[in-house]
C-alpha positions in Angstrom: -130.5 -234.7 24.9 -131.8 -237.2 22.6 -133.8 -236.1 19.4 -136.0 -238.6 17.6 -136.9 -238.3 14.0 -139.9 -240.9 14.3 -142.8 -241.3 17.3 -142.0 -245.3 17.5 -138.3 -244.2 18.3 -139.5 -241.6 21.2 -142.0 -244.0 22.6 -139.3 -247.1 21.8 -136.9 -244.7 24.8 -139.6 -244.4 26.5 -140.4 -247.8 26.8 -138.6 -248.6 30.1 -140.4 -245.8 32.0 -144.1 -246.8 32.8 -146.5 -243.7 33.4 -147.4 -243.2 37.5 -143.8 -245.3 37.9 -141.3 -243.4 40.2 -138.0 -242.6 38.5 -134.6 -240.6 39.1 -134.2 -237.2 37.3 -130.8 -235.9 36.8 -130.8 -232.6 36.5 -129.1 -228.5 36.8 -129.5 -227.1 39.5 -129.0 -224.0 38.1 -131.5 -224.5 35.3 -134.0 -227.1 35.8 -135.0 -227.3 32.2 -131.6 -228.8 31.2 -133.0 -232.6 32.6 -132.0 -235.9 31.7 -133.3 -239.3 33.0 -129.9 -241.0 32.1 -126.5 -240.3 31.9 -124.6 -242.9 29.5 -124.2 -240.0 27.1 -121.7 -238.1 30.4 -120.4 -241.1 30.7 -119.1 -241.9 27.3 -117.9 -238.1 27.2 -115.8 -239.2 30.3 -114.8 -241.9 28.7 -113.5 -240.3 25.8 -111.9 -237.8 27.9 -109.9 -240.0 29.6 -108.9 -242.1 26.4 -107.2 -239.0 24.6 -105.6 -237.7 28.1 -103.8 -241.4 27.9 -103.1 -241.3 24.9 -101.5 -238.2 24.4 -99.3 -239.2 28.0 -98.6 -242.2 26.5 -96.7 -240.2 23.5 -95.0 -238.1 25.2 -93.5 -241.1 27.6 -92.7 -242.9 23.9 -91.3 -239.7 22.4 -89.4 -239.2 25.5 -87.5 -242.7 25.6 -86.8 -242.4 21.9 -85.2 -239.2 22.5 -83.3 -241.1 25.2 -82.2 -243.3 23.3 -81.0 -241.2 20.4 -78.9 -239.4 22.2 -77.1 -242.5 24.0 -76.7 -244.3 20.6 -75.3 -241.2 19.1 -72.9 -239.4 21.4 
């Protein structure tokens, strides 16, 4: 949930949604105070997610051919 320091920033976020204009809330089911009108912030989170997941695959699949070939060149 964004927090704004300043009035001009809120309004500035604010911008894009004209008063009386129709607009899609994303929200809990579960609890309906937990609202958002966009979801980039999930989306980065996602992101992020998925960047360390393939990342840490990644060095195991290195670590695991090094290994591989440390033991060939050695024995």
């Amino acid at each position: 949930m964004p927090s704004f320091g300043a009035r001009k920033k809120a309004e500035a976020y604010l911008e894009p949604y004209p008063e009386e204009q129709v607009v899609t809330v994303f929200y809990n089911p579960d609890d309906p105070q937990d609202a958002v009108l966009s979801q980039t912030m999930q989306k980065m989170v996602w992101g992020l997610v998925v960047g360390i997941l393939t990342l840490v695959v990644s060095i195991a699949v290195f670590c695991a051919a090094a290994i591989g070939v440390f033991k060939a060149f050695f024995q």
